[in-house]
C-alpha beads as a LAMMPS data file, in Angstrom:
LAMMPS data file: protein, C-alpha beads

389 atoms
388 bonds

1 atom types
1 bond types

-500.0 500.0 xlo xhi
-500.0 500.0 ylo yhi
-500.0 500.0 zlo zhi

Masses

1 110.0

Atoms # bond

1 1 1 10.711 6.272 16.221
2 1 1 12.467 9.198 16.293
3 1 1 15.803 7.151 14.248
4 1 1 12.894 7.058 11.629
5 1 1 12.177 10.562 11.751
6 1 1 16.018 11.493 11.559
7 1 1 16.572 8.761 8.760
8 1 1 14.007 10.268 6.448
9 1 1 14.498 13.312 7.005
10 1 1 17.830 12.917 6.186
11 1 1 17.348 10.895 2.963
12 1 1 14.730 13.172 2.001
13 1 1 16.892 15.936 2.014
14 1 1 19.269 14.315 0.230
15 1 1 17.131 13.506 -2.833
16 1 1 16.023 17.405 -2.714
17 1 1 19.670 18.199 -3.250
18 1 1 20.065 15.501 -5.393
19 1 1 17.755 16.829 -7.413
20 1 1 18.541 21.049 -7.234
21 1 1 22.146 20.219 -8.127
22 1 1 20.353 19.039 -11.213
23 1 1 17.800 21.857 -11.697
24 1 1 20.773 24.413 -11.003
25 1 1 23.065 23.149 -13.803
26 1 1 20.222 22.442 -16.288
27 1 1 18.541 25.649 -16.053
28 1 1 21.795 27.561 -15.433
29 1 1 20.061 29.028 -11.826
30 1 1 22.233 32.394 -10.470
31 1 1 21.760 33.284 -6.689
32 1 1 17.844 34.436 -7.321
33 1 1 16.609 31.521 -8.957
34 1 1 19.009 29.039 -6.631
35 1 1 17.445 30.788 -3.654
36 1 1 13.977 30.368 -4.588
37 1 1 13.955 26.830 -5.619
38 1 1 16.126 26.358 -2.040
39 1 1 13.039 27.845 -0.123
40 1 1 10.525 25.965 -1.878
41 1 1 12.285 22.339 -1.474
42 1 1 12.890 23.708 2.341
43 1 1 8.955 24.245 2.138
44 1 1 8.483 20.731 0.665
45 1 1 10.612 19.031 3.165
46 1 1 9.142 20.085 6.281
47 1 1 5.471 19.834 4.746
48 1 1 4.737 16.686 7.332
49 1 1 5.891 18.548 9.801
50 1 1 3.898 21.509 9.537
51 1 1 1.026 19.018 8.143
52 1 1 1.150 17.568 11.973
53 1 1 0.812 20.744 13.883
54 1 1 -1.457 22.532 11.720
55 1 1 -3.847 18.933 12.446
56 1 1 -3.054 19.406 15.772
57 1 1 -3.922 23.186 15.616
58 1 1 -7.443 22.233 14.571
59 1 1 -6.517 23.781 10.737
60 1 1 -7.977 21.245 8.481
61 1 1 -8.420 22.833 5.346
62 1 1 -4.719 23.947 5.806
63 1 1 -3.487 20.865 6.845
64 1 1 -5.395 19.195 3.911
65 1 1 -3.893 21.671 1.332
66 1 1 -0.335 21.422 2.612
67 1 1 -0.842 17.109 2.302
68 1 1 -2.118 17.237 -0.485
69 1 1 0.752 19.697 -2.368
70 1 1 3.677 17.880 -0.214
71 1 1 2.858 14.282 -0.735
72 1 1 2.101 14.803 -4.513
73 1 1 5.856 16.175 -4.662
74 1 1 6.835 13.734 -2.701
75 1 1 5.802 11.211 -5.627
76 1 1 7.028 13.844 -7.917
77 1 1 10.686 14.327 -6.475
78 1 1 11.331 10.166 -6.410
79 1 1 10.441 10.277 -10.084
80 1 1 12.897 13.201 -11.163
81 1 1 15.138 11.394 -9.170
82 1 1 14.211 8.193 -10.988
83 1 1 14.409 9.842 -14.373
84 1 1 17.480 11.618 -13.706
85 1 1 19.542 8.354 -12.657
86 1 1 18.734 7.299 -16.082
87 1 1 19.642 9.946 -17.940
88 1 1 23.122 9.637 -15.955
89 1 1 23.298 6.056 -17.320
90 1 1 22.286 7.069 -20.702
91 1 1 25.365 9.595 -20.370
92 1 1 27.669 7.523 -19.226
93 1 1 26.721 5.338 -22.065
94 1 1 27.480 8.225 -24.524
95 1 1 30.716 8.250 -22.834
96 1 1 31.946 5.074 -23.252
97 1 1 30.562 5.053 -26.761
98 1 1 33.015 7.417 -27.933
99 1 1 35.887 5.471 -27.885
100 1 1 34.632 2.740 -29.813
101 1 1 36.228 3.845 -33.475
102 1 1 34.066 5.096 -36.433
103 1 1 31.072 6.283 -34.144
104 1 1 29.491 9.799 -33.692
105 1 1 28.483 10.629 -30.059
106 1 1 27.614 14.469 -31.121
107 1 1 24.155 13.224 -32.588
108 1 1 23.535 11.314 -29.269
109 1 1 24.138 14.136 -26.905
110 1 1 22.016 16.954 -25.691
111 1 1 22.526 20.113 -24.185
112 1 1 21.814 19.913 -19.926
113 1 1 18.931 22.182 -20.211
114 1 1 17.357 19.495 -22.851
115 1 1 18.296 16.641 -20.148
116 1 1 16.816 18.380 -17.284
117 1 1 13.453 19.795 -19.007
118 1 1 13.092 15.651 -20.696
119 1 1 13.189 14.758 -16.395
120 1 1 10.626 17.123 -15.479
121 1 1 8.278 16.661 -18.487
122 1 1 8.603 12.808 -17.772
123 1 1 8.033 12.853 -14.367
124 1 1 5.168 16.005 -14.496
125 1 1 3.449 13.081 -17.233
126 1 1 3.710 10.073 -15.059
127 1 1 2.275 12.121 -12.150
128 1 1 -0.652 13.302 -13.966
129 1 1 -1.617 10.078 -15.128
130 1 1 -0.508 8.487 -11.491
131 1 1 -3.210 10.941 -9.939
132 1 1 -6.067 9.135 -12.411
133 1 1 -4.883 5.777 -12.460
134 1 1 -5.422 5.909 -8.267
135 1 1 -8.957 6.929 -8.680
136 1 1 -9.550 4.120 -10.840
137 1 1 -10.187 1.225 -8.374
138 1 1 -10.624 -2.212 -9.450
139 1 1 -11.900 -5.557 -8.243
140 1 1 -9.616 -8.230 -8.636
141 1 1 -11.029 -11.938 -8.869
142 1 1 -9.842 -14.755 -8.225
143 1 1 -11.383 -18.557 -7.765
144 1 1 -9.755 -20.957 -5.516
145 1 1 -11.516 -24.548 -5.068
146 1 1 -10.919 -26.029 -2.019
147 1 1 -12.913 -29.587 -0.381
148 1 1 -12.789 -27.836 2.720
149 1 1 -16.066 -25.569 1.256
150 1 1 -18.887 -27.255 1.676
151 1 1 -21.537 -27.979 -1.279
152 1 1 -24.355 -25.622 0.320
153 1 1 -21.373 -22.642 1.161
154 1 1 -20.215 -22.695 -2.478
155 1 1 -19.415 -19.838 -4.121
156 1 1 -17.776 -18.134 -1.193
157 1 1 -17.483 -14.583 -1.849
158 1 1 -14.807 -12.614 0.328
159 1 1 -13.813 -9.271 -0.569
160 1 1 -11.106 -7.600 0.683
161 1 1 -9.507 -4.049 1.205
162 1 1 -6.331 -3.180 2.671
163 1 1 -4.137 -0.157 2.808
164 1 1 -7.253 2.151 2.173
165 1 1 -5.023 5.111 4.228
166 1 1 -8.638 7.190 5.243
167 1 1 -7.369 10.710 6.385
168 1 1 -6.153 13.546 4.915
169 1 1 -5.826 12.659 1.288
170 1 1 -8.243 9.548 1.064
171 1 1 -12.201 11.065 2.036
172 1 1 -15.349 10.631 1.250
173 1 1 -15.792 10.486 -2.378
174 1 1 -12.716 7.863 -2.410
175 1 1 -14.047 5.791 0.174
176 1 1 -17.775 6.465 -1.777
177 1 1 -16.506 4.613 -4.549
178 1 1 -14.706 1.630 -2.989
179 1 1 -17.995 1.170 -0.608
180 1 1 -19.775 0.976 -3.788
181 1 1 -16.708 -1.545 -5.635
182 1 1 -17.205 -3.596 -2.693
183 1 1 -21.317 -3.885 -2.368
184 1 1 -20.812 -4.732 -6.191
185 1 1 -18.965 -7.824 -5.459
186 1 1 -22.118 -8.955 -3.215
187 1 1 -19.648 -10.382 -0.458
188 1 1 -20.332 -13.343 2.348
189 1 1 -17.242 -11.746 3.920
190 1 1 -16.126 -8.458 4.446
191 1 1 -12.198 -8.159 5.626
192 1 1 -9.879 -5.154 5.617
193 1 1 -6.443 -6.372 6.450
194 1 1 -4.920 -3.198 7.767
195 1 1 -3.659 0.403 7.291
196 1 1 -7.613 1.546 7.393
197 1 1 -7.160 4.798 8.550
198 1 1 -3.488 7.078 8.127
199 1 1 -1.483 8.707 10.669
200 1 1 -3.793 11.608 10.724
201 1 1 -7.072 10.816 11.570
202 1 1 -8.769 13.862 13.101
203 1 1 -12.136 15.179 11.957
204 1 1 -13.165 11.938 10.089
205 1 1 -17.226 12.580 10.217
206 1 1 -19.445 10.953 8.170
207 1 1 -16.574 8.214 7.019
208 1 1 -17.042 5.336 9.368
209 1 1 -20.666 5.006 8.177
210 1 1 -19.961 4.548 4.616
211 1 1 -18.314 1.463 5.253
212 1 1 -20.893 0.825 7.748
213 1 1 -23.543 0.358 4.689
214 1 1 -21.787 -2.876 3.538
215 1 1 -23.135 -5.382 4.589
216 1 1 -22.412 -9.074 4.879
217 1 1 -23.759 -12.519 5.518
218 1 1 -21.226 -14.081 7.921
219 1 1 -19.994 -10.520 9.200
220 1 1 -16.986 -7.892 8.534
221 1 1 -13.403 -8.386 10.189
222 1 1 -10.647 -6.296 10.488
223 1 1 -7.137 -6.131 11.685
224 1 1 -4.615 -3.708 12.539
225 1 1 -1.749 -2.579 10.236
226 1 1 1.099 -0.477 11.433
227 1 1 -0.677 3.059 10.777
228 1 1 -3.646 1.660 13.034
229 1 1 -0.864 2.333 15.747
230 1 1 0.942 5.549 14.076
231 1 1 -2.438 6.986 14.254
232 1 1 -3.328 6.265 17.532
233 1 1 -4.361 2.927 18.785
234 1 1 -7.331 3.884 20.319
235 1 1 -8.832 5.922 18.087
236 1 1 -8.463 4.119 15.154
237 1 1 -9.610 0.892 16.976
238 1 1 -13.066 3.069 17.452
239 1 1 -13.098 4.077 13.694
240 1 1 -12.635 0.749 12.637
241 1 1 -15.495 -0.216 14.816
242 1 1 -18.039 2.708 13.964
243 1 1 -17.520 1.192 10.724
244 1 1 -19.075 -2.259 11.379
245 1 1 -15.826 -4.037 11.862
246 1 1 -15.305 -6.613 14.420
247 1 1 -11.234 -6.507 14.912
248 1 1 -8.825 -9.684 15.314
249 1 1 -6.025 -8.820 17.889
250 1 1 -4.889 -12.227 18.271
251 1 1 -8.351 -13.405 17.786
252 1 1 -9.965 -16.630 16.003
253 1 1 -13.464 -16.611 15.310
254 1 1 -15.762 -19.433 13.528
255 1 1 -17.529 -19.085 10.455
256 1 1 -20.217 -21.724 10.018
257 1 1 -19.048 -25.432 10.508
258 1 1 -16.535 -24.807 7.506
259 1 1 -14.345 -21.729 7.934
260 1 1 -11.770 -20.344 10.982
261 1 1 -10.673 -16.673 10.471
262 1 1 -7.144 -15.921 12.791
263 1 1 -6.049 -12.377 12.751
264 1 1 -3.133 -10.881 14.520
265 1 1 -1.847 -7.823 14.750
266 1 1 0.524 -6.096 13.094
267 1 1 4.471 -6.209 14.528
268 1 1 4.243 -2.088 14.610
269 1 1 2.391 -2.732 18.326
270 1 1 4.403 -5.409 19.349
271 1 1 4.988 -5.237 22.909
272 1 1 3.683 -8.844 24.164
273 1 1 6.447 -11.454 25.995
274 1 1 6.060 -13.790 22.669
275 1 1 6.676 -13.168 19.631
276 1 1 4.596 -12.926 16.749
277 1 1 5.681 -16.017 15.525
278 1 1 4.627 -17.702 18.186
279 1 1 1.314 -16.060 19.023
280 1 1 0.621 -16.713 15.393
281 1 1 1.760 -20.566 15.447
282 1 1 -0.455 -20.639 19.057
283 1 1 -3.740 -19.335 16.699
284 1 1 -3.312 -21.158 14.441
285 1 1 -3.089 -24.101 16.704
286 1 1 -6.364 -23.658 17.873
287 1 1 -7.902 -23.964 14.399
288 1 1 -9.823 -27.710 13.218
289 1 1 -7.610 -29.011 10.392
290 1 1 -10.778 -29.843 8.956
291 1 1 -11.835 -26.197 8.323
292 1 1 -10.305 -23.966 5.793
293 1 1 -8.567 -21.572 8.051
294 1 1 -8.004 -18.016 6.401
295 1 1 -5.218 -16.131 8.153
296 1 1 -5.627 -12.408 8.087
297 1 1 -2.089 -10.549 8.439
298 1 1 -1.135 -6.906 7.273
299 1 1 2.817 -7.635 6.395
300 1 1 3.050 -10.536 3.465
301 1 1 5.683 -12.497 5.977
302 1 1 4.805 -16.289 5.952
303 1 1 6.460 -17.535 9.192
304 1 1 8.233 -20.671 8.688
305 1 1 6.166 -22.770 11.122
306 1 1 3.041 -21.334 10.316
307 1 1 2.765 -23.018 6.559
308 1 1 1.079 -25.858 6.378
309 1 1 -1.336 -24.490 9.176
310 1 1 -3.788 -22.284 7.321
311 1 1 -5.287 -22.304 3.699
312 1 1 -5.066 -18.898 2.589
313 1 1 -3.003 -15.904 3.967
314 1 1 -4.762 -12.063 2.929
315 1 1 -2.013 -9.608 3.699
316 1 1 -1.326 -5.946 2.168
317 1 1 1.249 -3.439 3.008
318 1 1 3.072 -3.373 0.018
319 1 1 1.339 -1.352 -2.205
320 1 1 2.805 -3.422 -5.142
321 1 1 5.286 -0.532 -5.051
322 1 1 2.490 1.927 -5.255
323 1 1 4.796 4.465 -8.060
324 1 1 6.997 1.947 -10.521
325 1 1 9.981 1.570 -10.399
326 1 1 9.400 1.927 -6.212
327 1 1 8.419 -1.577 -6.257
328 1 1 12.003 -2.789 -7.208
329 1 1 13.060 -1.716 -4.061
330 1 1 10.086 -3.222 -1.872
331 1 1 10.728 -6.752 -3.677
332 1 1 14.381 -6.218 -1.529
333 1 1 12.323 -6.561 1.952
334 1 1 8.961 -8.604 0.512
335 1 1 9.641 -11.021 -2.001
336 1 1 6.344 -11.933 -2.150
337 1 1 4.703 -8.323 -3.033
338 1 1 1.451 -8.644 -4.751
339 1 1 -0.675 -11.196 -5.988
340 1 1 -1.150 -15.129 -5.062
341 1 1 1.518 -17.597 -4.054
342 1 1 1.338 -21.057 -3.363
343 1 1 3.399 -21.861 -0.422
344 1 1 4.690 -25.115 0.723
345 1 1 2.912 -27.347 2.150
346 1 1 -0.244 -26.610 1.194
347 1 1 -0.682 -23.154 2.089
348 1 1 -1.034 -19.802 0.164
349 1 1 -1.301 -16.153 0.213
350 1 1 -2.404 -13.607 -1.478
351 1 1 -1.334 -9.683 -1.366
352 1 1 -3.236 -7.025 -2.732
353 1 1 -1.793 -4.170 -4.324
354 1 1 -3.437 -2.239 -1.743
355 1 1 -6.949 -0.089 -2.535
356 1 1 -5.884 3.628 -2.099
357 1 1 -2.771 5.218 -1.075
358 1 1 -0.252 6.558 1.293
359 1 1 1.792 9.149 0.888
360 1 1 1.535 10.901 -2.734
361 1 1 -2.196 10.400 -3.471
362 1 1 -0.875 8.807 -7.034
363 1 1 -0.225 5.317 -8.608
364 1 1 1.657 4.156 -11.463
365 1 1 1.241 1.133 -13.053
366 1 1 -0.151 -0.227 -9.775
367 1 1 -3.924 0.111 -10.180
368 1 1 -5.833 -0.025 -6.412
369 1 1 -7.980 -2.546 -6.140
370 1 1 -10.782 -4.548 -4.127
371 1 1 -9.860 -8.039 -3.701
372 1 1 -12.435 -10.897 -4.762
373 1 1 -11.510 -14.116 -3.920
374 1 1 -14.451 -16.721 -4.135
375 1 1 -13.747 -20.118 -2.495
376 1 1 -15.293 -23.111 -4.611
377 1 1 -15.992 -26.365 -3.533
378 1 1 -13.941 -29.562 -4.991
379 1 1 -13.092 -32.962 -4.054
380 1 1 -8.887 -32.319 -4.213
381 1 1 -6.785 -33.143 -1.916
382 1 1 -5.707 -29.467 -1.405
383 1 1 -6.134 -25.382 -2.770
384 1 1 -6.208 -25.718 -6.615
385 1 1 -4.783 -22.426 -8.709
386 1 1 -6.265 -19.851 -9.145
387 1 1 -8.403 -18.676 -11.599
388 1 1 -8.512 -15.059 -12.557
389 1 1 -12.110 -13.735 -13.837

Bonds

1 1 1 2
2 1 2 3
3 1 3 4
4 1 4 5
5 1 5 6
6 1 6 7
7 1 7 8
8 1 8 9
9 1 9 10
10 1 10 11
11 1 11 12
12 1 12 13
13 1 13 14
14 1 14 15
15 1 15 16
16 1 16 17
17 1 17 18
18 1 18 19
19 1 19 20
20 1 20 21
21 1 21 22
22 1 22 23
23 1 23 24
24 1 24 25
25 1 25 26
26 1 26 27
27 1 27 28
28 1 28 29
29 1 29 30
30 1 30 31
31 1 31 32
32 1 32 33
33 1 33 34
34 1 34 35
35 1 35 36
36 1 36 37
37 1 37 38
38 1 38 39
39 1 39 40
40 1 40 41
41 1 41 42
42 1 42 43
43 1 43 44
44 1 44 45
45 1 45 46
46 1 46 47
47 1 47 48
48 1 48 49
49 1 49 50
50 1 50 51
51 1 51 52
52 1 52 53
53 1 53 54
54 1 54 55
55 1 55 56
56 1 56 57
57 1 57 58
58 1 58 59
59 1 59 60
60 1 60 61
61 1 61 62
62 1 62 63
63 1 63 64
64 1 64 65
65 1 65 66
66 1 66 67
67 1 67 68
68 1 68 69
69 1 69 70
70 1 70 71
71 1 71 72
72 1 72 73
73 1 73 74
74 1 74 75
75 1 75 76
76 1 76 77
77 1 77 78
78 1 78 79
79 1 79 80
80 1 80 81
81 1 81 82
82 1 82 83
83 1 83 84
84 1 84 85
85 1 85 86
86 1 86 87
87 1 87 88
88 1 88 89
89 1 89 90
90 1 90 91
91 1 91 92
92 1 92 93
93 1 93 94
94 1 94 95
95 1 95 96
96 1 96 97
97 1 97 98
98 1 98 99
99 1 99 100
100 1 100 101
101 1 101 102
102 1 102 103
103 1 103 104
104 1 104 105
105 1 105 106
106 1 106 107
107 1 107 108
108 1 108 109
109 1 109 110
110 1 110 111
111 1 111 112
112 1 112 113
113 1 113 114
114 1 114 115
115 1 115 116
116 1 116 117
117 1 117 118
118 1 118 119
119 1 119 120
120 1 120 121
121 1 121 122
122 1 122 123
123 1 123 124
124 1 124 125
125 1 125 126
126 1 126 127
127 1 127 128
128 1 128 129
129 1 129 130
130 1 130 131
131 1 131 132
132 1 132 133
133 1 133 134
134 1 134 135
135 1 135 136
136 1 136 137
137 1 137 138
138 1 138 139
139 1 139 140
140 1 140 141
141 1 141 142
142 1 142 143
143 1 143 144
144 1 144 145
145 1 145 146
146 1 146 147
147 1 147 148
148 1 148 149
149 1 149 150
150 1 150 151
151 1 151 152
152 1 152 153
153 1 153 154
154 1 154 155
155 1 155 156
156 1 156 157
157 1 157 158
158 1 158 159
159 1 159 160
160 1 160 161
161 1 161 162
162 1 162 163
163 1 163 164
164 1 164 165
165 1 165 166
166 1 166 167
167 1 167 168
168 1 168 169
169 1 169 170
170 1 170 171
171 1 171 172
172 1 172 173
173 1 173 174
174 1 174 175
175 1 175 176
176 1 176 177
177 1 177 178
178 1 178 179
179 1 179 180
180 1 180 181
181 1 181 182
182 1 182 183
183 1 183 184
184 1 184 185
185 1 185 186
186 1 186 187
187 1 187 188
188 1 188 189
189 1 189 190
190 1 190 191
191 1 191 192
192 1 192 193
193 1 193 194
194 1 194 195
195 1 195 196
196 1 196 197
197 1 197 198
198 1 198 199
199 1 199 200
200 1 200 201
201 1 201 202
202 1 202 203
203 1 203 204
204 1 204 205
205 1 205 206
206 1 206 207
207 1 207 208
208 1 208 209
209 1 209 210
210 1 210 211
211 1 211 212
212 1 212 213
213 1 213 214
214 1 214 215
215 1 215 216
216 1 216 217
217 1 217 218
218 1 218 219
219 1 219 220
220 1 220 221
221 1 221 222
222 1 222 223
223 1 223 224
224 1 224 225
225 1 225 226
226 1 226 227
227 1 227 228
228 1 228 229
229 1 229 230
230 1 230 231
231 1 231 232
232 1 232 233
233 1 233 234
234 1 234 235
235 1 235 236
236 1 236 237
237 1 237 238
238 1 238 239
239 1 239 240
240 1 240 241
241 1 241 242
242 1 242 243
243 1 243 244
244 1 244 245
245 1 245 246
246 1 246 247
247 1 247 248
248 1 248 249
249 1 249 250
250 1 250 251
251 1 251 252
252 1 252 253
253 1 253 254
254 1 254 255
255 1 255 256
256 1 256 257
257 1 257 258
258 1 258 259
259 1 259 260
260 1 260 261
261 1 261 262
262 1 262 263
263 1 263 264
264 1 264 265
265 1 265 266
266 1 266 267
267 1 267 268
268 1 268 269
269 1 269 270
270 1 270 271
271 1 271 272
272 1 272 273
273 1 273 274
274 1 274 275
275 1 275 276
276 1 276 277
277 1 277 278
278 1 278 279
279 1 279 280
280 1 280 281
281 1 281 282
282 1 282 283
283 1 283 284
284 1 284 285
285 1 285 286
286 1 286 287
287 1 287 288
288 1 288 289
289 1 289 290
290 1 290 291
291 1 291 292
292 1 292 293
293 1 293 294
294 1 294 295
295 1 295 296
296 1 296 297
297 1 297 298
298 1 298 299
299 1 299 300
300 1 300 301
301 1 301 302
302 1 302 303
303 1 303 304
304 1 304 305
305 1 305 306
306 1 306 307
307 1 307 308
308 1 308 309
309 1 309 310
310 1 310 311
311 1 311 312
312 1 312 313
313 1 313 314
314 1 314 315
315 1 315 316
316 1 316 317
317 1 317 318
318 1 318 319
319 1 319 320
320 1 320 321
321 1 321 322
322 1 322 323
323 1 323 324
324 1 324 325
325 1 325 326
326 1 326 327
327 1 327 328
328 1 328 329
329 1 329 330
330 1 330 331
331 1 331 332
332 1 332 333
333 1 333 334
334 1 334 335
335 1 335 336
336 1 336 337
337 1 337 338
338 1 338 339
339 1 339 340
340 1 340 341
341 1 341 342
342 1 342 343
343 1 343 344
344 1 344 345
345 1 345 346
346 1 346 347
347 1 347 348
348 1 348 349
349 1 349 350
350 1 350 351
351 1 351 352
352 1 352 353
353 1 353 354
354 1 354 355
355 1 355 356
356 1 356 357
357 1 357 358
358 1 358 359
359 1 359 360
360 1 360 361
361 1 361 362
362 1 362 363
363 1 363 364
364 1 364 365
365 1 365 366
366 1 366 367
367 1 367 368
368 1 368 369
369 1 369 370
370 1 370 371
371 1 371 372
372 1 372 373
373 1 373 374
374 1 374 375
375 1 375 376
376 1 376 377
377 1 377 378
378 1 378 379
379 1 379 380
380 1 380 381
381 1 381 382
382 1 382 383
383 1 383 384
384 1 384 385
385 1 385 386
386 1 386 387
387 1 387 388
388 1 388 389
């Protein structure tokens, strides 16, 4: 853990100067202005920190304020840095451009302080609208037919949440509204497949029971994602169950004579002799091949031996990205980062883009959403596509 710490920290730092070396050329900064933007990036790099302690001081409204301002620059800074890479391109395009014969670069180039005052407006714009489009959460349907439903279970209605991130940022009148997305959808099942809570969970009254309210024929099932365990194991495990949750650690539970639910938990708590792999494969073992077996996992990984074992794979954690172009780089470590696959042989999975956020409480073109996927009876031989309504 603490590589992590000294890893972002350190890349962090280097985006901030990435960044000021930009500011202080655009805006022509002297020693006041340079010293002023180096105390408030100093300020904005150690927000976490001081976000931690003051939590741990018992100063909630402080450490509220501070999370809020930090992680909203947070989602600010990767943008200027975002827009600012492509200005450089666009620059270096001018460059070459001029010694092709017969063309006029002086029309194409602008002064730095244009450049840098084009970054910020861009990046102030997209963060605006980033901080609306989060708030607007949507369900996301899909219809998947399957002869493993039986006649008198069809429709299926499962809704899902993942990545919900309840603490500082994400409160009541967020969680209000995806409660009420989620009793909309009138579900059979009610899963959240990690990353419930944040890594600062303190003072959370009154938030477990407005999940509690939704209710659900065949029950409510959770499982861990790796911020259950940055949080604190324990006390997120009694959130998650305060909120009506009954949570898979490596757990398979029957639904009626037609459905298996595994869950397992996420690889942030590892600390068992097997590996995941093969606690997973051992699950998934146990499950009738007769049943449509959904397999509930935070990370969208799809273990080699696994397909071909389970139906349908509900997983989160990516965020789709969360802030485009972010998602370019989370395609590098999941390929498979949001929406439905079909998998080989005879097994799928489907990610959601996640239903609130982490970090910088904004989204760009990466709406949240509630996940539902209704299961249809049909005499096939195996999943059919899906059908988006």
């Amino acid at each position: 853990m603490s590589l992590f710490f000294v890893s972002f920290f350190t890349l962090y730092g280097l985006l901030h100067l990435y960044v000021f070396l930009k500011a202080r050329g655009g805006l022509d900064l002297h020693v006041g202005g340079s010293s002023i933007v180096i105390a408030f990036m100093l300020l904005m790099i150690t927000a976490p920190v001081i976000v931690r302690f003051s939590e741990k001081a018992g100063l909630e409204l402080l450490a509220r304020v501070i999370a809020f301002g930090g992680y909203t620059w947070m989602g600010l800074l990767f943008l200027m840095v975002c827009s600012s890479i492509m200005v450089d391109l666009y620059r270096l395009l001018v460059y070459l451009v001029q010694f092709i014969p017969g063309i006029d670069v002086v029309r194409m180039s602008f002064l730095p302080r244009h450049y840098f005052l084009f970054i910020v407006s861009l990046s102030l714009a997209i963060t605006i609208y980033g901080y609306f489009e989060a708030r607007q959460i949507r369900i996301e349907k899909i219809v998947i037919r399957s002869p493993k439903i039986p006649v008198h279970a069809s429709p299926l209605r499962i809704a899902q949440i993942s990545d919900v991130h309840i603490g500082l940022i994400v409160r009541h009148d967020r969680l209000q509204r995806i409660a009420d997305q989620v009793k909309e959808t009138k579900p059979h099942l009610f899963l959240s497949t990690g990353d419930l809570v944040d890594g600062q969970i303190n003072n959370l009254e009154g938030l477990a029971e407005i999940l509690k309210e939704v209710k659900s024929r065949y029950g409510k099932y959770a499982i861990t994602g790796n911020h259950e365990f940055y949080a604190g194991l324990g006390q997120a495990l009694e959130f998650t169950e305060n909120a009506g949750f009954t949570i898979l650690r490596g757990k398979v539970v029957t639904i009626g004579d037609f459905m298996t639910i595994v869950g397992v938990d996420d690889p942030a708590g590892s600390g068992l002799r097997k590996s995941d792999g093969e606690i997973e494969r051992e699950l998934l073992g146990k499950a009738p091949a007769d049943r449509f077996t959904l397999l509930l996992k935070h990370r969208p990984d799809v273990e080699k031996d696994s397909a071909g074992l389970f139906d349908l794979q509900l997983s989160g954690h990516v965020h789709k990205g969360q802030v485009f172009p972010f998602r370019l780089f989370t395609r590098l470590f999941y390929p498979m980062y949001a929406g439905f696959y079909e998998l080989s042989p005879g097994s799928h999975l489907y990610v959601s883009r996640g239903t609130g956020t982490w970090g910088p409480p904004i989204r760009f073109l990466t709406p949240p959403e509630v996940t539902l996927i209704e299961l249809v009876h049909e005499d096939r031989d195996s999943l059919g596509p899906p059908s988006k309504q």
